[in-house]
N, C-alpha and C positions, 0 to 999 in steps of 0.2 A: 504494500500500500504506500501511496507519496501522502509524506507525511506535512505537505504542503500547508507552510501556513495560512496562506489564504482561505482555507477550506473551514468552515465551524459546521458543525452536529447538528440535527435537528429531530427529534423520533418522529416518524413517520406518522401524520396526523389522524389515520386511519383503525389505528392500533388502540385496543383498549389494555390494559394492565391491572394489578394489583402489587402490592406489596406486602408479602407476609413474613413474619418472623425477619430474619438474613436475608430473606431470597425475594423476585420479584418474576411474576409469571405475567406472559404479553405472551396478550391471545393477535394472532393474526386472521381479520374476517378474510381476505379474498383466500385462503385455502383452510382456514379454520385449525391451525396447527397452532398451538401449545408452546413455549419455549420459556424456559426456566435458567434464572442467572442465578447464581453464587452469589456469596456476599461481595466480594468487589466488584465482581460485573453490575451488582445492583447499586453501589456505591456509584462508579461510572454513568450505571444509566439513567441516577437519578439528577446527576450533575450535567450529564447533557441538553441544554438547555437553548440552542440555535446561536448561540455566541462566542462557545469555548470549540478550538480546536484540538487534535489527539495532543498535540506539548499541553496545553493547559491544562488538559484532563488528567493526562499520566504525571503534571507536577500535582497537583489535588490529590492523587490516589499514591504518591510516594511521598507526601507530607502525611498521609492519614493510614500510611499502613508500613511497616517496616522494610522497603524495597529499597533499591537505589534507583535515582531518576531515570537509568540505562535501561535497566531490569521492567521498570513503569513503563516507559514508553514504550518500549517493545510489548509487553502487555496489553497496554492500550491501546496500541494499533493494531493488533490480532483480533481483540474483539471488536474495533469498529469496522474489519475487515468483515469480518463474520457475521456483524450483524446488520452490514449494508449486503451482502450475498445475499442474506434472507431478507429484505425489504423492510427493517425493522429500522432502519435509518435513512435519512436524508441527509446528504452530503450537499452545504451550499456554500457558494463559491461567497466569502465576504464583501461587503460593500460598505463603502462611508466608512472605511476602521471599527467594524464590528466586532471584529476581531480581537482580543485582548492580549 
């Protein structure tokens, strides 16, 4: 994945979610499939929010979890790799320094 700063996150606005205990389940309606994050991916995808790109994600998730920022952002780009595959993300290009 280019870990292009220009680029910030957005969840795919079609998608409904919950959050339970650690974990956080996003139902996708166009095929009606199930998908279940772990407690960082839920930390991540609750912090994805259409303004933060994968560096400011994987500094958030390596200030709040015992990683090195190497280790984070590699992380963090796998999952937004994985969950732009499954249409569970919206990749937008930033405009006006949305971008932080």
């Amino acid at each position: 994945m280019n870990s292009n700063g220009s680029i910030v996150w957005q969840k795919n606005p079609a998608l409904a979610w919950r959050e339970m205990d650690e974990a956080t389940v996003i139902i996708s309606p166009h095929d009606s499939v199930m998908h279940e994050l772990n407690e960082s991916g839920s930390f991540l995808w609750k912090n994805i929010d259409g303004h933060r790109s994968a560096a400011d994600l994987a500094s958030l998730l390596a200030e709040s979890y015992e990683v090195t920022p190497e280790v984070a952002l590699t992380d963090t780009e796998s999952l937004l790799e994985e969950l732009c595959s499954r249409k569970l993300l919206v990749p937008v290009p930033a405009a006006d320094g949305a971008s932080r």
